[in-house]
C-alpha positions in Angstrom: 0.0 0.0 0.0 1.9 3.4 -0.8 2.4 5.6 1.7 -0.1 8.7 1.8 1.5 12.4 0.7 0.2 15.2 1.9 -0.8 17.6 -1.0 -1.4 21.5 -0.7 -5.0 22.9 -1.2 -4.9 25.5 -3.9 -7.6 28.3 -3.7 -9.0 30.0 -7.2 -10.9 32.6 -6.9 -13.6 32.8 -9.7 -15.6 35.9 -10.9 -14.2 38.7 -9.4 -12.9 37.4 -6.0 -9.4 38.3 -4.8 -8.0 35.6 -2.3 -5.3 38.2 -0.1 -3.5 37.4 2.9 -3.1 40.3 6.1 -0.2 41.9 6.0 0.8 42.1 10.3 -0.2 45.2 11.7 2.3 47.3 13.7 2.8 46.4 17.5 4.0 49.5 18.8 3.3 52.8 17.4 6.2 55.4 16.6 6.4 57.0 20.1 7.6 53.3 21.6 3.9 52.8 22.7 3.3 48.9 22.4 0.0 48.4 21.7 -2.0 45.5 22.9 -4.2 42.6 20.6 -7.6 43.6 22.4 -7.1 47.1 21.3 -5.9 46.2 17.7 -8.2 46.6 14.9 -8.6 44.5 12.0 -6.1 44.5 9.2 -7.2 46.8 6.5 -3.8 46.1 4.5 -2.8 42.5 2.5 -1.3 41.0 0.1 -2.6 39.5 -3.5 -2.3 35.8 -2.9 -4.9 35.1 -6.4 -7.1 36.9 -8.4 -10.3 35.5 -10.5 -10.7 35.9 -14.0 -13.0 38.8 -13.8 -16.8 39.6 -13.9 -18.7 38.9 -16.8 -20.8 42.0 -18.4 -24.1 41.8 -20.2 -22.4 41.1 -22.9 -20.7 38.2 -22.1 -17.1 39.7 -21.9 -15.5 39.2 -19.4 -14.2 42.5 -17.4 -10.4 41.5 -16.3 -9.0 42.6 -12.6 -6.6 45.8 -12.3 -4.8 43.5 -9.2 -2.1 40.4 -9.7 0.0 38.5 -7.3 2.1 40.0 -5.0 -0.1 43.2 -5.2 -0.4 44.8 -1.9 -3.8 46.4 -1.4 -6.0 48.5 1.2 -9.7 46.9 1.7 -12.8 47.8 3.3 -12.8 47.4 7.3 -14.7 43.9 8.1 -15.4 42.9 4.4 -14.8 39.7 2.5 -15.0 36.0 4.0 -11.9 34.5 6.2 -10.4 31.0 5.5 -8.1 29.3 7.4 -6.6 26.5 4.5 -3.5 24.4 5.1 -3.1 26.6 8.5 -2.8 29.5 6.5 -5.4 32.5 7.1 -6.6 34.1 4.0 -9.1 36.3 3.2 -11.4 36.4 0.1 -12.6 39.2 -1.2 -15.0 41.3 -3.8 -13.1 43.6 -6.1 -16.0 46.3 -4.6 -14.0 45.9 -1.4 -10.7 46.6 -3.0 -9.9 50.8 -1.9 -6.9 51.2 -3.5 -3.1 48.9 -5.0 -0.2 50.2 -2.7 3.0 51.8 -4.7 5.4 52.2 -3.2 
């Protein structure tokens, strides 16, 4: 009997989900204030992890993303659906709730 091999569970985002990971939020704040997890709000900032193929219109065509992997972006506070896959958190995400693509 062969042995069994663990195999890693791949998300893909269809339509116009995002799958994003949070980026860690800062644990003290620039005056050497450490700030605790009950006061912590959630993470508004994360990272591209996959991105769908886009929304179809009434046409039929579909309407690509502006994002890719590796993308860092800001979303809306308390939006989108959390997964925890392989012990990894991620978050997945409309485009709606996309705010803005970090430059920096």
């Amino acid at each position: 009997m062969p042995a069994k091999t663990a195999t890693k569970t791949e998300l893909v985002p269809l339509a116009d989900r995002i799958v994003v990971t949070a980026l860690k939020q800062e644990e003290e704040t620039a005056s050497g204030i450490i700030i605790p997890d009950t006061v912590k709000e959630k993470p508004q900032q994360a990272e591209v992890i996959a991105v769908g193929p886009g929304k179809r219109d009434e046409h039929g065509t579909r309407q690509a993303l502006d994002l890719a992997p590796g993308d860092r972006v800001l979303y809306a506070k308390y939006s989108g659906t959390d997964v925890k896959l392989d012990g990894i958190d991620y978050i997945v995400l409309e485009e709606k709730n996309i705010l803005c693509k970090l430059v920096s």
